[in-house]
N, C-alpha and C positions, 0 to 999 in steps of 0.2 A: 165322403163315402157315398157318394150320388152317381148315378149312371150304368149305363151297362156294367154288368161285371166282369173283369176279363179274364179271356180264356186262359186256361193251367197247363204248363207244359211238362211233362215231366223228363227230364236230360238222362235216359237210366235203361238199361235193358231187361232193370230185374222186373220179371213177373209178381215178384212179391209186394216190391212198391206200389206196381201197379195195383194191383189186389187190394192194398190195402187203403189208398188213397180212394179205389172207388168206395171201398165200405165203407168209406169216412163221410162219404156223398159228394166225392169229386168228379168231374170224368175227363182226367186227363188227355191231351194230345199225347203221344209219346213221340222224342226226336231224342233218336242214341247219339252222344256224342261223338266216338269214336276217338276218346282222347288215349294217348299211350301212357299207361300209368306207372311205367317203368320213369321216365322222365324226372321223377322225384325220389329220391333216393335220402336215406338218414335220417330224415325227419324225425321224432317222437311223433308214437302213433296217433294222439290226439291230433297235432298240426298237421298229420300227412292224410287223415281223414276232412281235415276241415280244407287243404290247399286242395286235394282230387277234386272234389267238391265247388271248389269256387273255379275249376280249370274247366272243369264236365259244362254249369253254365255259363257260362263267360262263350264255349265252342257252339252252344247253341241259340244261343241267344240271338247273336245275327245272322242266322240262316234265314234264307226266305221261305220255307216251308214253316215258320212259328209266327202265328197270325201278330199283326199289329195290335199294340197295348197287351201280349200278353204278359202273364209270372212265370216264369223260367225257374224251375226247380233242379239243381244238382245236389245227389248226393252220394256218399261215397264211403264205405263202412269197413273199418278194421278192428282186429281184436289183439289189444294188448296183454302179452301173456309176459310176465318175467320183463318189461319195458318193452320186448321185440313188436314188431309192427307184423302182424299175419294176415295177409288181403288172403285171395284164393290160391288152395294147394295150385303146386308147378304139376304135381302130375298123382297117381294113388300112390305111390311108396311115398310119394309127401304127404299126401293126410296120412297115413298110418302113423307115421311118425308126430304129426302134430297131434293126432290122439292119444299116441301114445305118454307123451309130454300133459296133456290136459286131462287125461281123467282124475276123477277125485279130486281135481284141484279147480281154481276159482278166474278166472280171466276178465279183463274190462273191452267190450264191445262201445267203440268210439265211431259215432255216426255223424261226421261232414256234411250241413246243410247250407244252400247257397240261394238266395232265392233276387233273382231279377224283376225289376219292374223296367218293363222295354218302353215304354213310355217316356219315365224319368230319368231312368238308366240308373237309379238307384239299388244299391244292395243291401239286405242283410244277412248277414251270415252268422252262425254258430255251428258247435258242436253238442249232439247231448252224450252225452255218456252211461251203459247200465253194468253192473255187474251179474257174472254170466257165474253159476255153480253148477261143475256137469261131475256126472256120475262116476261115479268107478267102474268105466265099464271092462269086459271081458276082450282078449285077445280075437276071442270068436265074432264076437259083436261089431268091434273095431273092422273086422274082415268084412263080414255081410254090411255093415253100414258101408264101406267105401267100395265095393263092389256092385252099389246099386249108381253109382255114377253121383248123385245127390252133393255129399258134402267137395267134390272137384270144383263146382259151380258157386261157391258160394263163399265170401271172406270169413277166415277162422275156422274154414272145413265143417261147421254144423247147422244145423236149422233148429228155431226152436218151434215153427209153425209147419214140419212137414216130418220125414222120419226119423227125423234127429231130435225132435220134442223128448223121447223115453229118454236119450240120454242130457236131459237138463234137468238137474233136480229143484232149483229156483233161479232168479233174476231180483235184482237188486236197480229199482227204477223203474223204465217206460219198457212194456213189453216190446209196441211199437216199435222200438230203435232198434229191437235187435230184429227184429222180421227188415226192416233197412230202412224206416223211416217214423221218426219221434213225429208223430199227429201233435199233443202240445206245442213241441217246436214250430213246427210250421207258422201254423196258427200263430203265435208269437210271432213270428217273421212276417208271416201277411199282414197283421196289424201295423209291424213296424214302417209300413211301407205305405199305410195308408185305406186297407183294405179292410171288409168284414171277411171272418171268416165263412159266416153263414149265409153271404152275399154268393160262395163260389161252390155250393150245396147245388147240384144238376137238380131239375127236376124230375119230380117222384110222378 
């Protein structure tokens, strides 16, 4: 665990990753994949979060925009509700309906991590999983939340770090995982690889 420490890519367009990987004191490169995530179809939502995931780094990995010796992070987050796989609404009449379907009741948020060492070409990959309990919310609410655009953008239609927080009444596990990225995980995966975690902490 000697030498420079190498740069952190993150393969993801969400803002939230971003966000939260810097607060973790990372300071990621970003390089969106551009994978079509139609291409996997039937999976169980755990495997189709961990396969997006190992697809998303695998496309970025060797671009030449991702400096040499970096960590190549993909990740890729679906919420199993009733076994079904829920990445992000088709359009707003589909999140109404998938709130409709999810209030007062309980779903599991399965987050796909895939992490590259371009170096060794080594991988490791998991998945964490949390359980998500959202509210009983109102017909009304259901309307104003998906008319501010928010939960279109996002796998399982909600947030639980932006206006969709009032309708989560708890989380069962890593808060992390469901904003789109498990911080224990990672960490577990950069070690696996050879790395310090505290090695890849930007300076302050």
């Amino acid at each position: 665990m000697t030498g420079p420490a190498p740069r952190f890519v993150l393969a993801s367009a969400s803002p939230a990753r971003l966000q939260t990987l810097r607060n973790a004191g990372l300071d990621p490169l970003v390089v969106v994949s551009g994978v079509d995530e139609s291409q996997l179809d039937g999976l169980p939502p755990a495997e189709l979060a961990l396969q997006l995931a190992e697809l998303k780094c695998a496309a970025v990995a060797g671009r030449p925009e991702v400096p040499s010796g970096a960590l190549v992070l993909g990740c890729d987050s679906v919420l199993d509700l009733d076994g079904e796989a829920l990445g992000k609404p088709d359009d707003a009449a589909d999140a109404v309906r998938r709130w409709e379907a999810m209030r007062g009741r309980s779903g599991v948020l399965h987050t796909g991590h895939s992490l590259r060492d371009t170096t060794t070409g080594r991988v490791a990959a998991a998945t964490a999983s949390t359980v998500v309990h959202f509210a009983d919310v109102t017909d009304d609410e259901v309307a104003a939340y998906v008319a501010t655009g928010e939960p279109l953008a996002v796998a399982g239609a909600f947030t639980v770090d932006g206006l969709g927080g009032g309708f989560v009444t708890g989380i069962e596990g890593d808060h992390h995982n469901v904003v789109g990225v498990s911080l224990p995980l990672v960490r577990d995966l950069v070690a696996e690889l050879g790395h310090a975690w505290t090695s890849l902490w930007a300076p302050r």
